[in-house]
VOGU-3710 file (C-alpha; in Angstrom, 3 decimals, decimal comma):
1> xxxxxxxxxx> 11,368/14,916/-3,773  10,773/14,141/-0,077  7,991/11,598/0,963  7,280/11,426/4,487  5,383/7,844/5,483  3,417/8,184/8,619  4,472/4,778/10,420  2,816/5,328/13,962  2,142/1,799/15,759  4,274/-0,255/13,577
11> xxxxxxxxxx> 6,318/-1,977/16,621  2,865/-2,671/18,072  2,094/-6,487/16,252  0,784/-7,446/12,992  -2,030/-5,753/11,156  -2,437/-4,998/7,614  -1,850/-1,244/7,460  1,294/-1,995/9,591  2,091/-4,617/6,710  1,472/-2,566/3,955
21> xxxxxxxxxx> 3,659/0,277/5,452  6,847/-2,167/5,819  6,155/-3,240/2,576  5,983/0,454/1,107  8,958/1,663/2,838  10,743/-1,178/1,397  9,033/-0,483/-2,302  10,045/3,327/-1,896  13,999/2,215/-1,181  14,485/-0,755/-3,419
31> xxxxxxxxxx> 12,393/0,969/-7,022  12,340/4,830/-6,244  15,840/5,481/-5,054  15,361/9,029/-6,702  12,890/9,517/-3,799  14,093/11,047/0,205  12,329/8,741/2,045  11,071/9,802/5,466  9,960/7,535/8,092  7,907/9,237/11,345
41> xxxxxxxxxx> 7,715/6,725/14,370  5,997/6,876/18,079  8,719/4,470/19,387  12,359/4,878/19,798  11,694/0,740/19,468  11,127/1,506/15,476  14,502/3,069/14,775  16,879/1,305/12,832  13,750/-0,712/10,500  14,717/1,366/7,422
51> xxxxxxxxxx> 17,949/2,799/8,138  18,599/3,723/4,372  15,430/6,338/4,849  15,521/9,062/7,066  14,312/7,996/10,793  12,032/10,542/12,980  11,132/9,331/16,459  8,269/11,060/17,822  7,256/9,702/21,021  4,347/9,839/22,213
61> xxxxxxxxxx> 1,639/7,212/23,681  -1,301/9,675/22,539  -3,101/8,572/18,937  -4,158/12,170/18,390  -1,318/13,888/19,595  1,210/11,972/17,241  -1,121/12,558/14,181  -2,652/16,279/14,795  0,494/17,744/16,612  3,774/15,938/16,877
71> xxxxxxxxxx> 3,518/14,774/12,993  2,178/18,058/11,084  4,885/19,505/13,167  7,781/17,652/12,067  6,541/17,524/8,180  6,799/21,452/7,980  9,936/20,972/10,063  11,705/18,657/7,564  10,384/20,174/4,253  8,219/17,170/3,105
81> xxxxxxxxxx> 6,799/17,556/-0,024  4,139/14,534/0,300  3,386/12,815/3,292  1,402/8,929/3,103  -0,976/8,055/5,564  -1,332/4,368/5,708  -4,019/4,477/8,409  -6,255/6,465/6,208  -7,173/9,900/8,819  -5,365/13,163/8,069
91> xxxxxxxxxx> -4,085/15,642/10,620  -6,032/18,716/10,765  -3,792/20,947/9,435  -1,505/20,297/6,960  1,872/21,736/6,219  2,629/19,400/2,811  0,523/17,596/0,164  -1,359/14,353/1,108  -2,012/10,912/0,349  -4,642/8,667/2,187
101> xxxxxxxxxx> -4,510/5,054/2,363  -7,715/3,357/2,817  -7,677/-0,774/3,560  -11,755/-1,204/3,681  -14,838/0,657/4,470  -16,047/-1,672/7,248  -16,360/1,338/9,347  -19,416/1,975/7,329  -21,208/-1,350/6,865  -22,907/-2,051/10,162
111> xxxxxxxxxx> -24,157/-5,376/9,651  -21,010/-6,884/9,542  -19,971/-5,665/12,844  -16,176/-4,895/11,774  -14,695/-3,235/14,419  -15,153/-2,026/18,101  -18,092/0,987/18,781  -15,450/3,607/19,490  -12,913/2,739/16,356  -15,832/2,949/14,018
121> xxxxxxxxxx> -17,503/6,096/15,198  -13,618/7,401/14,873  -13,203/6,723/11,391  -17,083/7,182/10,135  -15,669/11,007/10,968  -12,072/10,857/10,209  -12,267/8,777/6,848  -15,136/11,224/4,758  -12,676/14,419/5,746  -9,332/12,576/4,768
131> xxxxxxxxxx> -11,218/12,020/1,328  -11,958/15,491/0,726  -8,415/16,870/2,035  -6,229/14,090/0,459  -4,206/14,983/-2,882  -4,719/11,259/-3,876  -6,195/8,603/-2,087  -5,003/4,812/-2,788  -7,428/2,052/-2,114  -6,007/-1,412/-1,777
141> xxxxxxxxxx> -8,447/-3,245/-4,268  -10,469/-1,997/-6,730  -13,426/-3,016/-4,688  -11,852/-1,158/-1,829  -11,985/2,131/-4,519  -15,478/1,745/-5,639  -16,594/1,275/-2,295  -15,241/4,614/-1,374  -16,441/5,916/-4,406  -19,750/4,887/-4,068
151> xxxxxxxxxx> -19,833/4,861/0,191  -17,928/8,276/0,585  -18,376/10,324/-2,505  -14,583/10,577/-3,338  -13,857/11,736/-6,772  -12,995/8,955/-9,104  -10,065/10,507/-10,589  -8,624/10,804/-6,914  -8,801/7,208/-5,630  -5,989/4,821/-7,067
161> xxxxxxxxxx> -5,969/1,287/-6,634  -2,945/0,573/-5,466  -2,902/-3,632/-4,423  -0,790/-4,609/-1,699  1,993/-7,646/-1,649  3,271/-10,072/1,169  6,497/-9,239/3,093  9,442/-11,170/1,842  10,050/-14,528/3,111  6,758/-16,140/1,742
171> xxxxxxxxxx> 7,442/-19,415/-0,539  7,088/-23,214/0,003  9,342/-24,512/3,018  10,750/-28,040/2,307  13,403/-27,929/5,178  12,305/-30,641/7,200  14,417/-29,314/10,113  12,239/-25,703/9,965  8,894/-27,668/8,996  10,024/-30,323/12,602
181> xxxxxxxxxx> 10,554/-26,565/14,299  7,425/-25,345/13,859  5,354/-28,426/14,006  7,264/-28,707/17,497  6,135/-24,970/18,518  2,606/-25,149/17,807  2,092/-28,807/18,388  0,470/-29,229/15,104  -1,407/-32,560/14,527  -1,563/-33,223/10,700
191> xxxxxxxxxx> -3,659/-33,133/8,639  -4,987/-29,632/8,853  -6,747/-26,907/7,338  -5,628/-23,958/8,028  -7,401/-20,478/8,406  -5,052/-17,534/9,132  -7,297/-14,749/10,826  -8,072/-13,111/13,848  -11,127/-14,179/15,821  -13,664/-11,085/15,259
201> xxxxxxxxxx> -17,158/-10,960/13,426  -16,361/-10,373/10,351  -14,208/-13,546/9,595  -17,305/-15,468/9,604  -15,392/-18,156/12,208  -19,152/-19,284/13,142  -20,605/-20,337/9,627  -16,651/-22,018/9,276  -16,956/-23,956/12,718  -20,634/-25,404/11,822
211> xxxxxxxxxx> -19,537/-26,192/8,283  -16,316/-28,315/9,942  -17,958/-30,152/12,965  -19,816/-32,730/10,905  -17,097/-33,681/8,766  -14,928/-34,101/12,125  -16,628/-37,405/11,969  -15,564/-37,863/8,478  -12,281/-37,262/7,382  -9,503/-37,425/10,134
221> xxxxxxxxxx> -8,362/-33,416/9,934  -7,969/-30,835/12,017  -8,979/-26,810/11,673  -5,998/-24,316/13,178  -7,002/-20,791/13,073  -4,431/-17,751/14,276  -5,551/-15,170/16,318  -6,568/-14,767/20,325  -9,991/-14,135/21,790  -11,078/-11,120/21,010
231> xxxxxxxxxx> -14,108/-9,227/21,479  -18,045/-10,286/20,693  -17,025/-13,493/20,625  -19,302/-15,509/23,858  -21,043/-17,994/20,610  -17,872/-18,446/18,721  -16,141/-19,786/22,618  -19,453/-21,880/22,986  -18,850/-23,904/19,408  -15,328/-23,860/19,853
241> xxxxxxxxxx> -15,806/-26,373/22,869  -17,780/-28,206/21,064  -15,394/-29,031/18,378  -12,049/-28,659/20,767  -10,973/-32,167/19,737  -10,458/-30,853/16,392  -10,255/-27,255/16,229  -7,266/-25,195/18,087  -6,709/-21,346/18,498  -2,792/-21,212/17,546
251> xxxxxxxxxx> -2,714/-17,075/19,148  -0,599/-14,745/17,511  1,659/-16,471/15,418  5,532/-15,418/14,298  5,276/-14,057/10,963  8,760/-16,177/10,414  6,538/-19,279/10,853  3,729/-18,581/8,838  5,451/-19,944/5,781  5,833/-22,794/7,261
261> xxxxxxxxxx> 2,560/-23,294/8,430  0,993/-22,427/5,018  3,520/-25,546/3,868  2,374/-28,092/6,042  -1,655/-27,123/5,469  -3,205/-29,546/3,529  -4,618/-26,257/2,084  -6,022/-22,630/3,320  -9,303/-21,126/3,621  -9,866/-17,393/4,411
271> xxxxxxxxxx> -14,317/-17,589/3,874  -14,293/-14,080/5,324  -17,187/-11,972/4,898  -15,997/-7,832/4,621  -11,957/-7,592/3,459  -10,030/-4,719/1,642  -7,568/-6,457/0,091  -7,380/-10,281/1,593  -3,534/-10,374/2,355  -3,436/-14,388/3,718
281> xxxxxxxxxx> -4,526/-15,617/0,040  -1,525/-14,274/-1,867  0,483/-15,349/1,012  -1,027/-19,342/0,554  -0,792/-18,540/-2,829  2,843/-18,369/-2,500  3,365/-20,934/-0,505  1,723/-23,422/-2,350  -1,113/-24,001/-0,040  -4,748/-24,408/-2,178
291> xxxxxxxxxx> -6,951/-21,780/-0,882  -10,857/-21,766/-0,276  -12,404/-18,519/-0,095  -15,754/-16,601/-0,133  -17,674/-14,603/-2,710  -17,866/-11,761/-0,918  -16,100/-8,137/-1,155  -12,335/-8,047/-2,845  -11,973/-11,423/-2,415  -12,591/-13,199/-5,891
301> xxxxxxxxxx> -11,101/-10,028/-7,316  -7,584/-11,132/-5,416  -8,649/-14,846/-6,033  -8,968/-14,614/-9,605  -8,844/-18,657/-10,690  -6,367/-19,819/-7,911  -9,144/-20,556/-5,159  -11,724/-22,387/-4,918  -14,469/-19,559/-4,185  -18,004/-20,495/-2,660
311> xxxxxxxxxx> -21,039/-18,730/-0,692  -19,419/-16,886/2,796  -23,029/-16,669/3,957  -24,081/-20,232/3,578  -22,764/-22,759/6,027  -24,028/-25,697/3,221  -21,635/-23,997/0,583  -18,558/-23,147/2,904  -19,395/-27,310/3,665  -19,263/-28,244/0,319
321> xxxxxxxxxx> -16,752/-26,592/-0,382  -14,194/-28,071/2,252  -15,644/-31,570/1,354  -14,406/-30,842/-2,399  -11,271/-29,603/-1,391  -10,648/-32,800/1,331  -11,655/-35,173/-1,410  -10,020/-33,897/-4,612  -6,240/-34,070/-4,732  -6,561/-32,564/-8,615
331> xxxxxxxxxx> -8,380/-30,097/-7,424  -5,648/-28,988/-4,866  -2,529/-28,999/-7,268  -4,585/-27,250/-10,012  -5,663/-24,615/-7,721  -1,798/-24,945/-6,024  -0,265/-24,563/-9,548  -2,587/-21,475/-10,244  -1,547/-19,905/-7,094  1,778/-19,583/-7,978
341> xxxxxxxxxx> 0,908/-17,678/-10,961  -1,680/-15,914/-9,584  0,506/-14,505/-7,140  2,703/-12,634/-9,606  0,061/-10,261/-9,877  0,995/-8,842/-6,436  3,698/-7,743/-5,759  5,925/-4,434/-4,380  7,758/-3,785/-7,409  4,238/-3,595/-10,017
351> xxxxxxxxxx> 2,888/-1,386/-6,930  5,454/0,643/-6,946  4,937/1,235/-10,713  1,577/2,486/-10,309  2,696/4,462/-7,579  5,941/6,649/-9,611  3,097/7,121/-12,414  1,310/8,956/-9,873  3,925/10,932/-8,924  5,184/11,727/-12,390
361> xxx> 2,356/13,084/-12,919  1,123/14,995/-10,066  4,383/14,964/-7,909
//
């Protein structure tokens, strides 16, 4: 069988569909060898990620061209029997059978304010008409399914929940040489809390920064959050200054350092309000950081019992909450300890499970 996996963008920095197609690519080589694994880049820069699957280079600095030309194109060129789109939107003509992958729905829940104007109108067309045309369609939480269940009609037999898993590499780092490294790069003060996210509405870094300025007079900690200025973002700059001494943008960190980082935390929060799967928790998990995270969407579903979980839209709960974490050691190794198991929940080769019972039986 030949399965094409449409990796357009993934030399262009971290994101979670660019995540989640390393880590299938990987899945596909290491527990489906049976499988002819296809990999479609935009960037001669890509070649050589997966050299045991097939490499296709289509260049081209043009979204649409790549995905309703250059792509459909080389799938009826190479024979492919089912192509994955990790991205979620289909081309418009097809030459091969089709598998959507949708990360969330915040496309479709304006409140929140997910993503920019033009993105959203983009995929509030592209994602309802990829649901109808896909063969399958795997969500990335079963929250993530029901939501496009219940937000775009899809039948329920079609959508899959297929959970994603971190990239390899993530596990405590004792090396005090790596841990001096890293401290050294980012000039971290301890202690910290640590929130691994980028700096956009929907991570709720407002609620998180008036929760944390009052106890900047109590407990002698500081907040580093990943991620660069991004857009909407004039009242999240105001309260930054105001709590500068203790809170520091770290940018776009190296994903090599992020274990380390989760490591040195005293723990992780990740109070986001909209998420599809909630990648940074399993990651802490792993690491052995505690994690503090919100009610809201997939995120108790990933959280199970590893984390302490509290009200996203209350800045008195999200307070509390970081108080009881600051204060209660036994708190942090129980939830530590239940991370580690919690984690083996997620991971590439269970994914990949689900995903060769799907193709046994529709492949």
């Amino acid at each position: 069988m030949k399965i094409a996996i449409a990796a357009r963008g993934l030399t262009q920095g971290f994101s979670g569909p660019n995540e989640f197609i390393r880590g299938l690519a990987r899945g596909f080589l290491a527990h489906l060898p049976h499988v002819e694994l296809h990999m479609y880049y935009d960037s001669p820069a890509a070649r050589g990620l997966f050299p045991a699957a097939r490499e296709h280079v289509l260049p081209s600095a043009n979204r649409l061209v790549w995905d309703q030309a250059l792509l459909p194109r080389a799938l009826k060129r190479d024979k492919i029997d089912i192509a994955i789109f990790p991205k979620g939107p289909l081309p418009f003509i097809l030459p091969c059978r089709a598998i959507s992958v949708i990360h969330d729905l915040g496309y479709f829940h304006p409140e929140i304010n997910a993503y920019r104007a033009p993105d959203t109108k983009y995929f509030q067309f592209a994602l309802p008409r990829a649901v109808r045309k896909a063969d399958a369609v795997f969500a990335v939480s079963e929250y993530t399914r029901q939501d496009v269940i219940r937000t775009l009609g899809a039948d329920p037999l079609k959508v899959v929940t297929v959970y994603e898993a971190p990239g390899e590499g993530y596990r405590p780092v004792v090396d005090e040489i790596q841990l001096n490294a890293v401290r050294a790069k980012y000039n971290l003060k301890e202690p910290f809390i640590f929130y691994p996210t980028s700096i956009s509405p929907r991570k709720n870094i407002l609620r998180v920064l008036e929760a944390f300025e009052p106890l900047t007079y109590m407990f002698p900690y500081r907040l580093y959050l990943t991620g660069g200025m991004g857009w909407n973002n004039e009242a999240i700059k105001e309260k930054l200054s105001a709590v500068s001494h203790r809170v520091k943008l770290l940018g776009a960190v190296d994903a090599a350092d992020m274990p380390a980082i989760y490591s040195l935390a005293k723990f992780t929060i990740y109070p986001s309000l909209f998420e599809g799967f909630g990648l940074p928790l399993v990651e802490a998990f792993l690491c052995g950081s505690p994690v503090l995270t919100s009610d809201q969407t997939c995120l108790p579903e990933i959280a199970g019992d590893a984390a302490l979980i509290v009200d996203g839209l209350s800045v008195t709960a999200i307070r509390d909450g970081l108080i009881r974490m600051l204060r209660d050691a036994a708190l942090r190794d129980s939830l530590r300890q239940k991370g580690f198991v919690r984690a083996r929940v997620f991971t590439w080769a269970r994914t990949m499970e689900i995903i060769a019972g799907w193709l046994k039986k529709n492949g």
